[in-house]
Z-matrix of the N, CA and C atoms (Angstrom, degrees):
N
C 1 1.445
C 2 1.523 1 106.72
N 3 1.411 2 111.51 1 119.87
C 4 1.740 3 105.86 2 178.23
C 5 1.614 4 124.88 3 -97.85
N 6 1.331 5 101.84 4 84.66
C 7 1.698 6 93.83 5 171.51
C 8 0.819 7 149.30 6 -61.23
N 9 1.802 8 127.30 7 121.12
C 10 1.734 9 114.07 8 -161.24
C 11 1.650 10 110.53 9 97.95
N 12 1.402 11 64.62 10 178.73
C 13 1.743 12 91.21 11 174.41
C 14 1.186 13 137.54 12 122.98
N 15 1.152 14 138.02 13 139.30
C 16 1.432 15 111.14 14 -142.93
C 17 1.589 16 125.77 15 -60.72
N 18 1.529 17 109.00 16 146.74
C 19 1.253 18 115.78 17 -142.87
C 20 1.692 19 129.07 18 42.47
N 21 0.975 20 131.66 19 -16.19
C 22 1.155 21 139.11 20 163.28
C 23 1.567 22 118.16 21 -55.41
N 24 1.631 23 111.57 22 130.57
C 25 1.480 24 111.39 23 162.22
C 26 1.588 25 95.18 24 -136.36
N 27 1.755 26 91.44 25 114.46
C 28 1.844 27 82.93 26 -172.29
C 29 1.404 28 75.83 27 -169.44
N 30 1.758 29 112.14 28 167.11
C 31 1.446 30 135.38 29 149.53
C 32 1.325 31 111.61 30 -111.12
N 33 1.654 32 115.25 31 137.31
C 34 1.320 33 135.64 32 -168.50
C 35 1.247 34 107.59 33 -117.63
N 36 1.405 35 140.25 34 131.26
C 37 1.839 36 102.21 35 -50.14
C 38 1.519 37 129.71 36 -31.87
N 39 1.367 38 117.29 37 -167.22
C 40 1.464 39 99.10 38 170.08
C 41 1.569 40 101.73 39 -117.50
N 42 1.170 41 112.56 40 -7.92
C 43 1.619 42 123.33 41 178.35
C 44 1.392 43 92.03 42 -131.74
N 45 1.737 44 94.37 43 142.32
C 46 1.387 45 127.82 44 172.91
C 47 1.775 46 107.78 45 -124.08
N 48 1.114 47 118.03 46 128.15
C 49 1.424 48 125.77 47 165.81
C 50 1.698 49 124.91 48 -96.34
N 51 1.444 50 111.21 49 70.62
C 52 1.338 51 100.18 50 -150.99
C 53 1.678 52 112.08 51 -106.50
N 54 1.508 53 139.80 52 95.96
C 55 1.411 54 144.82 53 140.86
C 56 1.354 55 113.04 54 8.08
N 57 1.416 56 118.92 55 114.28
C 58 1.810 57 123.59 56 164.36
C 59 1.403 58 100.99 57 -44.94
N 60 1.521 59 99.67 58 116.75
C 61 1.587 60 109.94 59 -176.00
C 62 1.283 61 114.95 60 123.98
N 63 1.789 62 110.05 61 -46.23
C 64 1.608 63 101.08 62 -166.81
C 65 1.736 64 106.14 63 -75.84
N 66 1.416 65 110.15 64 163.60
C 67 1.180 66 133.43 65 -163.60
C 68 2.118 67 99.87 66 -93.44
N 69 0.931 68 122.53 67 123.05
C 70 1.794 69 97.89 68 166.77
C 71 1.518 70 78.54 69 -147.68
N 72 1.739 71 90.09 70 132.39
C 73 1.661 72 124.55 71 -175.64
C 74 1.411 73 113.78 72 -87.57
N 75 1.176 74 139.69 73 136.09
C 76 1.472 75 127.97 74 -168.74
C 77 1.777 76 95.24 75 -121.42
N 78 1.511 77 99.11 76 107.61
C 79 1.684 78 96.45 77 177.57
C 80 1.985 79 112.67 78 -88.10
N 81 0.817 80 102.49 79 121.96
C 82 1.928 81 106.97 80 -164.75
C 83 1.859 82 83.75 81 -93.85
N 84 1.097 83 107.67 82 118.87
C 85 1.693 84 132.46 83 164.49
C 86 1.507 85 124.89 84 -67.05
N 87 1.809 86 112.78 85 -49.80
C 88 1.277 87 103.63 86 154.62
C 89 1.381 88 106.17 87 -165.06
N 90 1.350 89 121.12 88 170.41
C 91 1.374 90 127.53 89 -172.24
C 92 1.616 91 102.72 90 53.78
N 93 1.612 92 104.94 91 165.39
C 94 1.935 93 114.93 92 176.74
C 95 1.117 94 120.54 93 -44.32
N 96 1.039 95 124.66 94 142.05
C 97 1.633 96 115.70 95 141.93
C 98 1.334 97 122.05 96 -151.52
N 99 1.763 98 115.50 97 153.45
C 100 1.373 99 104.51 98 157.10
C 101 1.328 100 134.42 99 -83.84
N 102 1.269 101 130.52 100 -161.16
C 103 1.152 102 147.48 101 167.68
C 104 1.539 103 95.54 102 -134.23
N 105 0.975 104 122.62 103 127.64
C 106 1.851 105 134.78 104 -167.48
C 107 1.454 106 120.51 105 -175.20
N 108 1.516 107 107.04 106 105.47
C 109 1.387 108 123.42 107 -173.10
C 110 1.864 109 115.96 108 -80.03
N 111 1.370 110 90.52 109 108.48
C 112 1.576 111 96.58 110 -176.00
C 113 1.452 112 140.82 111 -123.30
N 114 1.095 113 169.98 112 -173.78
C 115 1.444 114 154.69 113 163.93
C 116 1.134 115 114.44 114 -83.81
N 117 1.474 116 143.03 115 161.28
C 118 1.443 117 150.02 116 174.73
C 119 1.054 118 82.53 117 -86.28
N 120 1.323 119 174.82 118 -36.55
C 121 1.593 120 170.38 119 147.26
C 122 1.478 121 110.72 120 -11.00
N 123 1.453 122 125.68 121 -44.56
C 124 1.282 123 137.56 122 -154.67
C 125 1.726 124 103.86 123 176.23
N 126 1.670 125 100.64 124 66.40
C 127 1.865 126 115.29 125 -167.43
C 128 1.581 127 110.76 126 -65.45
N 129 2.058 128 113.98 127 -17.28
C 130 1.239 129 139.30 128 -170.04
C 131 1.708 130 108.53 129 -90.84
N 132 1.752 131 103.33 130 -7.66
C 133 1.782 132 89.40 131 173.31
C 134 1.449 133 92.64 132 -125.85
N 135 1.176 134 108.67 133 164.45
C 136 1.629 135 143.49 134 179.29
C 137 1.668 136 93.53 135 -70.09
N 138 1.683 137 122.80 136 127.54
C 139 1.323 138 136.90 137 172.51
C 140 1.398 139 92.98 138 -66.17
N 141 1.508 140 111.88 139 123.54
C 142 1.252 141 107.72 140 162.77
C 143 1.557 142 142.38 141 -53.15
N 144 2.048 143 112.98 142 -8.75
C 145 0.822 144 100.65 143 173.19
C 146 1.685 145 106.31 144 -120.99
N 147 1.395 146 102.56 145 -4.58
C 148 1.013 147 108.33 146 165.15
C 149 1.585 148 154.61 147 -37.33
N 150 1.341 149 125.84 148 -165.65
C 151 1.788 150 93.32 149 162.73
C 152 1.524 151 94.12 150 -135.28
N 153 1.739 152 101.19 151 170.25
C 154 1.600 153 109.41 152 -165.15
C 155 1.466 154 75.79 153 -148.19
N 156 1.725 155 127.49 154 148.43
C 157 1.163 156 153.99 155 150.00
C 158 1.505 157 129.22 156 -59.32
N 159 1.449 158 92.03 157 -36.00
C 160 1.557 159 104.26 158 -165.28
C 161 1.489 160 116.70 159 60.96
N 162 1.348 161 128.22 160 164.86
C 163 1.266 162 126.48 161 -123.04
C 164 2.147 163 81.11 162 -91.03
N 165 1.645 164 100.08 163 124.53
C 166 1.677 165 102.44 164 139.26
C 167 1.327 166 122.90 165 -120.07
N 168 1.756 167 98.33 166 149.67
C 169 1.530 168 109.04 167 162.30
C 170 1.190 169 124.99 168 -54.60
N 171 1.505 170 106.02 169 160.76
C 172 1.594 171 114.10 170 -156.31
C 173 1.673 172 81.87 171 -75.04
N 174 1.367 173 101.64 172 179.28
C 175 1.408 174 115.05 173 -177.51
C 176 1.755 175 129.72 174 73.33
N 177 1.227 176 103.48 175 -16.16
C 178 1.343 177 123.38 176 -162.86
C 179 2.222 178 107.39 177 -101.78
């Protein structure tokens, strides 16, 4: 999945269909980011039981 890019704020695809087990790689284009699972209720906080990455550099 490629996040970013210049001028861009988007995920590429924007849907993933992913099987307990499969692997999906999140390539960050520029500046930090997380990966952080959240509710359409409050899309700006971390699901409490959810999972969050914490912040990676672009490129990574």
């Amino acid at each position: 999945v490629t996040v970013g890019g210049t001028g861009v704020i988007a995920y590429t695809p924007n849907f993933v269909q992913a099987n307990v087990g499969d692997v999906v790689q999140f390539i960050f284009q520029q500046k930090n980011h997380t990966i952080t699972q959240s509710t359409l209720a409050s899309p700006c906080s971390p699901k409490p039981d959810g999972f969050d990455s914490g912040f990676l550099r672009a490129g990574s």
